[in-house]
KOLGULUM-128019 format. One record per residue (C-alpha): residue in three letters; residue number from 1; x, y, z. Coordinates in Angstrom, 2 decimals. Last residue first. Layout:
BEGIN
<pt resn="ALA" resi="NUM" xx="X" yy="Y" zz="Z"/>
...
END
This chain:
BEGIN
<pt resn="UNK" resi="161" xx="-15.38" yy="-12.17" zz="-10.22"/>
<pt resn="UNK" resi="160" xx="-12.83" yy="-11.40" zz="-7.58"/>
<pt resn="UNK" resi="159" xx="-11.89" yy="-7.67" zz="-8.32"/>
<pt resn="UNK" resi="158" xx="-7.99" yy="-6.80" zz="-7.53"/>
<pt resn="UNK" resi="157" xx="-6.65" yy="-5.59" zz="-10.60"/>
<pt resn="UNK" resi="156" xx="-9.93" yy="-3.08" zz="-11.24"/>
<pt resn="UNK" resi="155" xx="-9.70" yy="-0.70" zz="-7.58"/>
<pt resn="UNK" resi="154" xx="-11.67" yy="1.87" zz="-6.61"/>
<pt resn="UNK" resi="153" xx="-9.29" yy="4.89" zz="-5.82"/>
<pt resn="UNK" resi="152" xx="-9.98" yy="6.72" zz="-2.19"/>
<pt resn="UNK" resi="151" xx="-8.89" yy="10.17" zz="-2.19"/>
<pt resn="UNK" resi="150" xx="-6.17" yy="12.31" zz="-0.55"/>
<pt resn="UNK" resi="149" xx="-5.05" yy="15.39" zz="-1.67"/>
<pt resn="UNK" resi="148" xx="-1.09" yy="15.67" zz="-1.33"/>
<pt resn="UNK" resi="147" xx="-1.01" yy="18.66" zz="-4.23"/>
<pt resn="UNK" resi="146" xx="1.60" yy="17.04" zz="-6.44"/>
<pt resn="UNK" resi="145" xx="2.06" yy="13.42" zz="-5.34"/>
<pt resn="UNK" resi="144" xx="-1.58" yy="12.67" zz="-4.86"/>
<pt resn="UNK" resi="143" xx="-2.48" yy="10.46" zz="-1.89"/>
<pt resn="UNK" resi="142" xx="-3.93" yy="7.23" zz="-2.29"/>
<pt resn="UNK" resi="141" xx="-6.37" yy="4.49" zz="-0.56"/>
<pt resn="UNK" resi="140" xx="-6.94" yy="1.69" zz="-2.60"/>
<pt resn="UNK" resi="139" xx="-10.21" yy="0.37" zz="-2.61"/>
<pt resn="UNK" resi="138" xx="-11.31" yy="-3.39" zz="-3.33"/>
<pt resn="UNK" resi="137" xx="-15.03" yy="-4.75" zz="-4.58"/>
<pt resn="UNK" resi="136" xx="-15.92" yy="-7.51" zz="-5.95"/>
<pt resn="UNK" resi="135" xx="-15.23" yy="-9.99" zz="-3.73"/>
<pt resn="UNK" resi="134" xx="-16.38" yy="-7.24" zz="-0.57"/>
<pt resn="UNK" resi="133" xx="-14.43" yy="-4.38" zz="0.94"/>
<pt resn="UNK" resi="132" xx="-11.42" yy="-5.67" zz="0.45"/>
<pt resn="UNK" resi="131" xx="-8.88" yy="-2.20" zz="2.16"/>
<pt resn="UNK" resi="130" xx="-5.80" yy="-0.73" zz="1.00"/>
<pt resn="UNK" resi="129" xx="-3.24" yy="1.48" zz="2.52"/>
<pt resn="UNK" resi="128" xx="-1.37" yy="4.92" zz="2.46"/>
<pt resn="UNK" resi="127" xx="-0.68" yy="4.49" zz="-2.32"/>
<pt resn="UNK" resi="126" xx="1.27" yy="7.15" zz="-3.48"/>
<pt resn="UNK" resi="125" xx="0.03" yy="8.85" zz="-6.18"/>
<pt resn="UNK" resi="124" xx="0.74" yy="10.03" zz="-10.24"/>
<pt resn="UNK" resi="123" xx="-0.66" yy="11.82" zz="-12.43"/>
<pt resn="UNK" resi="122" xx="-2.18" yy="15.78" zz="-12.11"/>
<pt resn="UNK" resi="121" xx="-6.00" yy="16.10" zz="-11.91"/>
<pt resn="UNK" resi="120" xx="-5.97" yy="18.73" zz="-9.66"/>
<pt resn="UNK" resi="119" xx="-8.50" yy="17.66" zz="-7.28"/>
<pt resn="UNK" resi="118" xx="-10.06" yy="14.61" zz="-8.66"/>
<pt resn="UNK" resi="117" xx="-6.12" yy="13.57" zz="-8.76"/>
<pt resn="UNK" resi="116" xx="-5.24" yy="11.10" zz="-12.03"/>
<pt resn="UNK" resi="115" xx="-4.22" yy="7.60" zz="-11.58"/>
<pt resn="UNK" resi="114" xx="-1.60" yy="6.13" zz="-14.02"/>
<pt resn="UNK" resi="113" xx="1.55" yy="6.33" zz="-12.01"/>
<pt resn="UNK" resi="112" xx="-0.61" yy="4.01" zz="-9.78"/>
<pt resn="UNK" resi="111" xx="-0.88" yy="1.86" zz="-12.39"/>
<pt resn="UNK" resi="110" xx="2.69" yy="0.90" zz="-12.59"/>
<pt resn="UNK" resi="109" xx="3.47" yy="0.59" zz="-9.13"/>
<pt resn="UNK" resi="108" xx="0.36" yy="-2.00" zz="-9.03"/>
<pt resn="UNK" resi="107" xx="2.12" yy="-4.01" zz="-11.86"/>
<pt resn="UNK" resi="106" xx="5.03" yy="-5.86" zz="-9.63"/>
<pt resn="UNK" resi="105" xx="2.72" yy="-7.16" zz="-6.72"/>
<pt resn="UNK" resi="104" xx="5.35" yy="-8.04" zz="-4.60"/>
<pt resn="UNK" resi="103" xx="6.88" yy="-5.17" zz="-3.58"/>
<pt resn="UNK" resi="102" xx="4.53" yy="-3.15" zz="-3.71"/>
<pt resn="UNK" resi="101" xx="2.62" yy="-5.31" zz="-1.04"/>
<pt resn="UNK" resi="100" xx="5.63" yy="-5.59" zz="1.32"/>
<pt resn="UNK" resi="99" xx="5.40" yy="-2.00" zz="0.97"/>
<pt resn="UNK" resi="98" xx="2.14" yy="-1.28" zz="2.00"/>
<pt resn="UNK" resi="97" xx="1.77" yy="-2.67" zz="4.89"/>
<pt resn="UNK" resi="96" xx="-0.78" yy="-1.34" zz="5.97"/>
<pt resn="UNK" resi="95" xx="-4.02" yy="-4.12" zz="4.73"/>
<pt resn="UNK" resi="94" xx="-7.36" yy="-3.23" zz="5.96"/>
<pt resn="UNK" resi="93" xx="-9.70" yy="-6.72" zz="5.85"/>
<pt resn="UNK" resi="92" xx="-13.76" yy="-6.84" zz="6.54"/>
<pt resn="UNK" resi="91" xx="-16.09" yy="-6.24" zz="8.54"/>
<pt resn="UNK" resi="90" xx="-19.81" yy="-6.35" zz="8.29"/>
<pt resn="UNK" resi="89" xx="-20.95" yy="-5.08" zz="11.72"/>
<pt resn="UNK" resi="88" xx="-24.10" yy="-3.56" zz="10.37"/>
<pt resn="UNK" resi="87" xx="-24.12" yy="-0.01" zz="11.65"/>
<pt resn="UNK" resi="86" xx="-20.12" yy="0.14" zz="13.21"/>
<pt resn="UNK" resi="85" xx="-18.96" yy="-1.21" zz="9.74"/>
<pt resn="UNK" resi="84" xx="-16.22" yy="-3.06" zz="11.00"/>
<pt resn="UNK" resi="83" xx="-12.35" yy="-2.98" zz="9.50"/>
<pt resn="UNK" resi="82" xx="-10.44" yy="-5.66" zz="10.37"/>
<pt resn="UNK" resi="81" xx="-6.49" yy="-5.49" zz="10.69"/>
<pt resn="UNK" resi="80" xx="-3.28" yy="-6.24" zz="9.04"/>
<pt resn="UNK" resi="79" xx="-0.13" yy="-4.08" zz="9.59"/>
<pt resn="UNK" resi="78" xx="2.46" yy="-6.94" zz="9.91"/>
<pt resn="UNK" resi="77" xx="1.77" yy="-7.27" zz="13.34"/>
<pt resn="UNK" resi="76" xx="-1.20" yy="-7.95" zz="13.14"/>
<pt resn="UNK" resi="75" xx="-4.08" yy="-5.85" zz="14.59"/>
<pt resn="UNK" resi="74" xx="-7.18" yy="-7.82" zz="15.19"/>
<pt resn="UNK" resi="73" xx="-7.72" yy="-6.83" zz="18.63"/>
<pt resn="UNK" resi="72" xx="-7.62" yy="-3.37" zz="17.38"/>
<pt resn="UNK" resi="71" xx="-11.31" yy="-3.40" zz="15.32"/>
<pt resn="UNK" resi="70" xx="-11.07" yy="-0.90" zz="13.28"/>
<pt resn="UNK" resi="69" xx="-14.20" yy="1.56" zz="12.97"/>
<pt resn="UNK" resi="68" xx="-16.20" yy="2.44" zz="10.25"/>
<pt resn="UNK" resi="67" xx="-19.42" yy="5.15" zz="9.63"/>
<pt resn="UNK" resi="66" xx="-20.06" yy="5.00" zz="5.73"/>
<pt resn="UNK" resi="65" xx="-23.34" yy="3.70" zz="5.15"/>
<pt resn="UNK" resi="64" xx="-24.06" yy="1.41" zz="2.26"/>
<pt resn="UNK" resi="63" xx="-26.07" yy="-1.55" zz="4.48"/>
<pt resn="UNK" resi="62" xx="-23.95" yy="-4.19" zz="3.03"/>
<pt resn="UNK" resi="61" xx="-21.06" yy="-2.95" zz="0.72"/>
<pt resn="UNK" resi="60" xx="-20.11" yy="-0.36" zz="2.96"/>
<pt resn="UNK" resi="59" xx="-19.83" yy="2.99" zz="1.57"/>
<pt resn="UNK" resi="58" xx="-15.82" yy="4.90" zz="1.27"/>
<pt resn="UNK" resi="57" xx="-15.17" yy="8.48" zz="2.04"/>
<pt resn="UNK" resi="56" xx="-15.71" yy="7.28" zz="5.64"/>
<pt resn="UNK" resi="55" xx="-12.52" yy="4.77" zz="5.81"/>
<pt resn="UNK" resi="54" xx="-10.19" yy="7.85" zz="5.86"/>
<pt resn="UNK" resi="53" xx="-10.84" yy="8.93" zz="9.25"/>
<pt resn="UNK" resi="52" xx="-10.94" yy="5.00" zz="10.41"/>
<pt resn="UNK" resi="51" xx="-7.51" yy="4.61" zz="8.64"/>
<pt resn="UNK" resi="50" xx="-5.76" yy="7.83" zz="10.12"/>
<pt resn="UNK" resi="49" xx="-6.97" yy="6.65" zz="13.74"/>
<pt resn="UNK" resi="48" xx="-5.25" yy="3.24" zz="12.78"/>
<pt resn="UNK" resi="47" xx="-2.13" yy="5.14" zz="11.89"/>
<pt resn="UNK" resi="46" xx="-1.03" yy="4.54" zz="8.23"/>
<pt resn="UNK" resi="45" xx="2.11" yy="2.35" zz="8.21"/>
<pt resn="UNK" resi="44" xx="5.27" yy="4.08" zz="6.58"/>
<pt resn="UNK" resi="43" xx="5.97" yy="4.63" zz="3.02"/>
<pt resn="UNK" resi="42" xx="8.89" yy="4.99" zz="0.96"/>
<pt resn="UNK" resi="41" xx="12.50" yy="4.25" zz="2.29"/>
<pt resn="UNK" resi="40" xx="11.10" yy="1.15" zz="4.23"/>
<pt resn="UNK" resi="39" xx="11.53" yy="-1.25" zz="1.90"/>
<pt resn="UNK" resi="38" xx="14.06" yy="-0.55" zz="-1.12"/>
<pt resn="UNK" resi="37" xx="12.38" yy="1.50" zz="-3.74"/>
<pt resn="UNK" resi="36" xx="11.16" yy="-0.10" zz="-6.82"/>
<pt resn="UNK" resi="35" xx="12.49" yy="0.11" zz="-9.76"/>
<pt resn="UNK" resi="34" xx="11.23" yy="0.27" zz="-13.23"/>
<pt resn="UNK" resi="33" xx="11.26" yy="-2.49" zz="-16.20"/>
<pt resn="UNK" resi="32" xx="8.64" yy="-2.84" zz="-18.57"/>
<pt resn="UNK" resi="31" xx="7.39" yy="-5.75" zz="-20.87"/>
<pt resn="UNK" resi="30" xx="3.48" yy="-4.50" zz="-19.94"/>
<pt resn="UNK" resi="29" xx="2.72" yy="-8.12" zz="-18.90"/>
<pt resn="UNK" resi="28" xx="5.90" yy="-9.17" zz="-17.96"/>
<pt resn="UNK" resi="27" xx="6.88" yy="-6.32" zz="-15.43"/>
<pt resn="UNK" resi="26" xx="10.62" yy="-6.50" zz="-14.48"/>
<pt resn="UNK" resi="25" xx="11.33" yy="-4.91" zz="-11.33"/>
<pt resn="UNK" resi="24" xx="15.05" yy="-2.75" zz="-10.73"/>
<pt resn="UNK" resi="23" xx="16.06" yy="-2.93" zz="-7.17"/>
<pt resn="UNK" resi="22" xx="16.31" yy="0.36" zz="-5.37"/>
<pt resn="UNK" resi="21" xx="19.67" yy="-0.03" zz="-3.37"/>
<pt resn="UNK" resi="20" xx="19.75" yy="0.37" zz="0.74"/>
<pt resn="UNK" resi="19" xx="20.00" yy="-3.40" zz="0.63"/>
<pt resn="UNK" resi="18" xx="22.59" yy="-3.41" zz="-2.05"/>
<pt resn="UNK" resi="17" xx="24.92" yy="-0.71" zz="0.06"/>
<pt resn="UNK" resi="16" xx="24.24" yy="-3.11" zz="3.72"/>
<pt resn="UNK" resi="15" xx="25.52" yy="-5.99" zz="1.95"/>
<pt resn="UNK" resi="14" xx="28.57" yy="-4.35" zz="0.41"/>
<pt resn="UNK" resi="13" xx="29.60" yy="-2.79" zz="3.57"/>
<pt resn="UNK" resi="12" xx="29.34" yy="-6.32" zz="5.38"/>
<pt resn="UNK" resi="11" xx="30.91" yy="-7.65" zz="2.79"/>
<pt resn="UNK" resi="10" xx="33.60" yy="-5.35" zz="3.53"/>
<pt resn="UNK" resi="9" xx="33.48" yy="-5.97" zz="7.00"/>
<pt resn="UNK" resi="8" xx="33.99" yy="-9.71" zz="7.22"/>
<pt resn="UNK" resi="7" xx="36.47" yy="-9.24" zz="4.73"/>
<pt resn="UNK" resi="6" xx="38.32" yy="-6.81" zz="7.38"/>
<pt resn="UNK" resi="5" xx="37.82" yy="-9.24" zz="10.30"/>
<pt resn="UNK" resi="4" xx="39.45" yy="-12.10" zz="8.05"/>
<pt resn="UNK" resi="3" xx="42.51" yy="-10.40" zz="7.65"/>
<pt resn="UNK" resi="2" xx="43.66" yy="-9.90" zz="3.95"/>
<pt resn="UNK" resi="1" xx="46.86" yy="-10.64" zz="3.26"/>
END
């Protein structure tokens, strides 16, 4: 027989082995199935001083400057914070945590296989983090697979009109 220690570890084992598993993801609208890798295998949060360098390739949707800052007291701790335009103070919300995101947003995967590189115009990025600049207006902020150039990429799923 089986002591109870022992089962305790096997399912242990068997836990731990579906965890570290990519789970497949069933997209309804395309009818497509992919996987998507288990959470914390693929990206990492983007440093705020990462985020405020990369928040100047984008215009603010009030005065259209691009000088940002974060503001830290808003820091969450599941990576959300505020960015502020530092001419207007408009702020607005920079979202990290990007894998809580692909995981449950099934089609952004998907169309990020889709985005070609301004650089070397390859397919395919990986998407650092992801700001709202306005209702109508939200940015993802990708790096290309191939060459690791990274570019801001407007985006359509997200628009609030």
């Amino acid at each position: 027989m089986h002591s109870l220690a022992s089962i305790g570890r096997a399912c242990r084992r068997s836990r731990e082995s579906w965890e570290s598993e990519e789970k497949p993801v069933e997209d309804y609208i395309n009818r497509r199935v992919y996987s998507v890798p288990p959470p914390g295998d693929t990206m990492t949060h983007t440093s705020l001083e990462e985020v405020e360098k990369r928040l100047a390739s984008v215009h603010c949707a009030i005065c259209k400057t691009n000088n940002f800052g974060v503001d830290r007291r808003t820091l969450q701790s599941d990576g959300e914070c505020r960015g502020v335009c530092l001419k207007c103070r408009y702020n607005f919300p920079v979202y990290t945590d990007m894998d809580f995101y692909l995981r449950t947003q099934p089609d952004i995967p998907y169309r990020l296989k889709e985005i070609s590189c301004p650089s070397c115009l390859h397919r395919g990025v990986s998407l650092d983090f992801r700001i709202t600049m306005s209702v109508r207006e939200s940015v993802y902020f990708v790096t290309c697979t191939a060459c690791k150039s990274q570019f801001p990429e407007r985006s359509s799923l997200e628009a609030f009109e």
